[in-house]
C-alpha positions as CSV (number, residue, x, y, z in Angstrom):
1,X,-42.1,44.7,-45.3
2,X,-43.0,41.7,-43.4
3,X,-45.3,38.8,-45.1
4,X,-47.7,37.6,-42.7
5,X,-47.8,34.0,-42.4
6,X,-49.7,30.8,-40.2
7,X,-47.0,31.1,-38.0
8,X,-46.9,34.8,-38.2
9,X,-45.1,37.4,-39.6
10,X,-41.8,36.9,-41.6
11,X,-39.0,39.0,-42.9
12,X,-37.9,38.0,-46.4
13,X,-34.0,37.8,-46.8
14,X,-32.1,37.1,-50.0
15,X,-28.6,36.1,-49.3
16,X,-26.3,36.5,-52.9
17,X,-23.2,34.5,-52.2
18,X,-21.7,31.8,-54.6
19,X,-20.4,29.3,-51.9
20,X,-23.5,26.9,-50.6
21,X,-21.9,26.3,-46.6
22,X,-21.8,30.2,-46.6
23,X,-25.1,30.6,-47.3
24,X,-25.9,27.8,-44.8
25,X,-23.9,29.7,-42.3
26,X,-25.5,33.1,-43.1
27,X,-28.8,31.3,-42.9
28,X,-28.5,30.1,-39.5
29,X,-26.6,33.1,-38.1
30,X,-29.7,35.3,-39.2
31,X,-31.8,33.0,-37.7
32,X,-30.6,32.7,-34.6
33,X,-30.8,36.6,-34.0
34,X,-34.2,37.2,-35.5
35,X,-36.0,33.9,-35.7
36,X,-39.0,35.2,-38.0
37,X,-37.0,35.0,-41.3
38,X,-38.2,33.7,-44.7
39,X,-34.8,33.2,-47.0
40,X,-34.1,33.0,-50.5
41,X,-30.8,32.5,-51.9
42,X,-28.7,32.9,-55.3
43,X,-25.0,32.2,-56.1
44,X,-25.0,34.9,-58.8
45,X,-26.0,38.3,-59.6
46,X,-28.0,37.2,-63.1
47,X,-29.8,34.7,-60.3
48,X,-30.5,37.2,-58.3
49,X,-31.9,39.5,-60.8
50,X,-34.0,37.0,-62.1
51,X,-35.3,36.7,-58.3
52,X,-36.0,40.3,-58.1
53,X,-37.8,41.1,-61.1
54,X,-40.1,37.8,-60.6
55,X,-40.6,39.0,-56.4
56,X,-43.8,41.4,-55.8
57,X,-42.5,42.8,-52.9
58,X,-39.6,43.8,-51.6
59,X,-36.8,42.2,-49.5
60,X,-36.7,43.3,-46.3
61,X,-32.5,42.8,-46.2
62,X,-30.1,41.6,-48.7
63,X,-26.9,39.8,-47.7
64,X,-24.7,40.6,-51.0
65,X,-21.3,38.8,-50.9
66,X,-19.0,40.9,-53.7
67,X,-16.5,38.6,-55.4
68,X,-18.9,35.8,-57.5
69,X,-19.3,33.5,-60.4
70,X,-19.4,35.2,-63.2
71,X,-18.3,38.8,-64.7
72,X,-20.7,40.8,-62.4
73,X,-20.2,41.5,-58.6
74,X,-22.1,42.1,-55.9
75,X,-22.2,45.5,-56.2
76,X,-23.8,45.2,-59.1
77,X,-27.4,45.3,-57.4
78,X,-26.4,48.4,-56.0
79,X,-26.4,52.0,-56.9
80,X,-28.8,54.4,-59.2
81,X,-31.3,52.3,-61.6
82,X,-29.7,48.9,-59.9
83,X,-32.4,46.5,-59.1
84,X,-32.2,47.0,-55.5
85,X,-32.7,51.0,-56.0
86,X,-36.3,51.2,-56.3
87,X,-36.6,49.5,-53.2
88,X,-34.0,51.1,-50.9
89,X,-36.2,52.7,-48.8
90,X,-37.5,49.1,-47.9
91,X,-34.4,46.7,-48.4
92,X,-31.4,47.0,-46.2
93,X,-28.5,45.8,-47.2
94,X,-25.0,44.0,-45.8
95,X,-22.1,43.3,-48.0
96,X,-20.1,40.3,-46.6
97,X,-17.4,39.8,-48.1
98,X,-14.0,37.9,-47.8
99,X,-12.1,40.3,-49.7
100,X,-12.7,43.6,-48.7
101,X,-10.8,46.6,-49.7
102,X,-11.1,50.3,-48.7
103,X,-12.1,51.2,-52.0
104,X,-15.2,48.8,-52.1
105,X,-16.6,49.5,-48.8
106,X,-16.4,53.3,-49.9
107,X,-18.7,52.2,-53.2
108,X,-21.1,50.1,-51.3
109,X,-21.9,52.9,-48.9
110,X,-22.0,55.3,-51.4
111,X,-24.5,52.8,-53.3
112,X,-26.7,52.2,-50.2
113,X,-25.5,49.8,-48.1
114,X,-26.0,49.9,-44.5
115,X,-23.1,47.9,-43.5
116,X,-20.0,46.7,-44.4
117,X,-18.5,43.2,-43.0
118,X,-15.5,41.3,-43.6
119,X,-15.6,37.7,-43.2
120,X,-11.9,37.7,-42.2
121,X,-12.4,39.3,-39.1
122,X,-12.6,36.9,-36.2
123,X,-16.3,38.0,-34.5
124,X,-17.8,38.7,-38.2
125,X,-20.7,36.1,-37.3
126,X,-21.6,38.5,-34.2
127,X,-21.5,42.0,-36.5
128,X,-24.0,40.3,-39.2
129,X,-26.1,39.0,-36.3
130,X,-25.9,42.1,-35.0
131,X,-26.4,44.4,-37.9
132,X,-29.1,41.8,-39.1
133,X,-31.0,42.0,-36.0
134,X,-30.4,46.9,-35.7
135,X,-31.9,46.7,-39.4
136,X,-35.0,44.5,-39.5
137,X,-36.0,46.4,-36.2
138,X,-35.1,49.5,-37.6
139,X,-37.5,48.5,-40.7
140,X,-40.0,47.6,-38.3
141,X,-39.5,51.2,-36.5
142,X,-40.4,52.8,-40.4
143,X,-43.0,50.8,-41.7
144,X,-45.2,51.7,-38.1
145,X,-44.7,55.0,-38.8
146,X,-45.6,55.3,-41.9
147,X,-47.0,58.7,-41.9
148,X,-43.4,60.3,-40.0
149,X,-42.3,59.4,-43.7
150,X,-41.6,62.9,-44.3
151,X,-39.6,63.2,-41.2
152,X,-37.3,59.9,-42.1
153,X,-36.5,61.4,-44.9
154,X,-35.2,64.3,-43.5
155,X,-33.1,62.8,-41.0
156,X,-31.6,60.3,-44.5
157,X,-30.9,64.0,-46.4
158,X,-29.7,65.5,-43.2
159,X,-26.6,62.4,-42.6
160,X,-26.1,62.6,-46.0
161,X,-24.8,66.2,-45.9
162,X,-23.5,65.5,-42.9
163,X,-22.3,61.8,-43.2
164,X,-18.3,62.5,-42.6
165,X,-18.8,64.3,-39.8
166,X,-21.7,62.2,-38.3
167,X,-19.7,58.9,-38.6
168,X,-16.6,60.4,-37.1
169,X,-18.4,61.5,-34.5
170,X,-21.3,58.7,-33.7
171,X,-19.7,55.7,-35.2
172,X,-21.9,52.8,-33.8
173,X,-24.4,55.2,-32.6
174,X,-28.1,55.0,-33.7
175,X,-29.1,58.6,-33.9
176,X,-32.2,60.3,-33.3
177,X,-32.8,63.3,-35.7
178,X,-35.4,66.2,-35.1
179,X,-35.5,69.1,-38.0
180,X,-31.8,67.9,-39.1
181,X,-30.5,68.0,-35.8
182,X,-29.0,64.6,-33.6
183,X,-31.4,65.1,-30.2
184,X,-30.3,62.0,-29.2
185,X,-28.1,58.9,-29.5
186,X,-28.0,55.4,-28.2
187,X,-25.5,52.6,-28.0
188,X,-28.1,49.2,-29.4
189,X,-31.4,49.4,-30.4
190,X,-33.4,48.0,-27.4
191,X,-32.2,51.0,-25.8
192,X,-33.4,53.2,-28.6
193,X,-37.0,51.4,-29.1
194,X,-37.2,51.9,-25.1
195,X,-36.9,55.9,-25.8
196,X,-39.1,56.0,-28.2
197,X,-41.9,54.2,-26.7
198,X,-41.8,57.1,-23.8
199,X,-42.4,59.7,-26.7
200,X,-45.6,60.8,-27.5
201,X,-47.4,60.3,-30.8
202,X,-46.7,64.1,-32.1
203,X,-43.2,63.9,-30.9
204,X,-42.7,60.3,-32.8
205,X,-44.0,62.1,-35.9
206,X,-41.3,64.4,-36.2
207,X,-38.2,62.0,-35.9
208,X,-36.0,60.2,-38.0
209,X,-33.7,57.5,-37.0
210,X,-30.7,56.4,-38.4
211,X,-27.4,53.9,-37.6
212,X,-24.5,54.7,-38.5
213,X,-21.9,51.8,-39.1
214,X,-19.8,51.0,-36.1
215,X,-16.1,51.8,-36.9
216,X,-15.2,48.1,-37.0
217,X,-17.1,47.7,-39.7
218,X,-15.0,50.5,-41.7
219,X,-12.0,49.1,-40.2
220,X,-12.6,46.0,-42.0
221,X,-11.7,47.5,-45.1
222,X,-8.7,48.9,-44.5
């Protein structure tokens, strides 16, 4: 959630990435898509954790970078009873990595990322802007409407029975769900906060949203 400040509010990004210029890089890429950023950084995960457990509230988005110093990777925040866990429902996550593999983008999903990136791809500055800018709007879009909780998390449970088929199909999409169902789908997320507006307050209540990755960012991997 956002920490109000004198200069209003602020999201609160940790960026996990061993090599300083990256994180400089990462830093100002963030920043120039969504200006209102707050960021802490650590070059490894037993940094990181000790950044976590000392935090009293959650992250709003993690930047995790996989290969690091060390024995752990970045994955290793990731996943049931990981330090990020408890706060999924709050922090989203990228993984940006440099070495990316099918294999790895498959775990980081299955652990809870919400996007995969590979910094070898030419435009990968423009997919973390971009995927930076969809999920700190998207956790703005949850935390003001807290009491649809019920219905987020039915739209989460209903793409993950149905994730294989929902990516295949709406890859790059942000969906609209209502009572497991896709009602609607659009192609960025001014487009989708422009819908939503129009809705009345006891429609809102009953929809979920989610984004599914963008089949570039699956790509990456292969």
């Amino acid at each position: 959630m956002k920490r109000r400040t004198r200069g209003g509010p602020t999201y609160r990004v940790l960026i996990l990435d061993d090599e300083p210029e990256a994180v400089q890089g990462i830093r100002e890429v963030i920043r120039a898509a969504v200006p209102d950023c707050e960021f802490v950084s650590a070059e490894s995960v037993e940094q990181a954790l000790g950044i976590l457990s000392a935090a009293d509230q959650p992250f709003d988005l993690a930047v995790v970078d996989v290969k690091l110093k060390g024995l752990k990777t970045g994955l290793a925040l990731l996943g049931p009873s990981k330090p990020l866990r408890p706060w999924m429902g709050q922090t989203r996550v990228i993984v940006y990595t440099a070495y990316p593999d099918w294999q790895m983008a498959r775990d980081a999903y299955e652990a809870g990322a919400s996007a995969f990136i590979s910094k070898l791809e030419k435009d990968h500055t423009r997919k973390l802007a971009d995927a930076a800018k969809a999920l700190l709007k998207l956790l703005d879009l949850h935390e003001s409407w807290r009491s649809n909780f019920a219905a987020q998390r039915a739209a989460e449970q209903s793409f993950a029975k149905n994730r294989a088929r929902w990516t295949k199909r709406y890859a790059g999409k942000f969906l609209v769900v209502r009572k497991g169902k896709v009602v609607r789908q659009f192609g960025n997320v001014d487009k989708l906060f422009a819908h939503l507006e129009k809705q009345p307050l006891r429609e809102r209540l009953q929809l979920g949203v989610i984004r599914v990755s963008p089949p570039e960012e699956h790509h990456d991997a292969d």
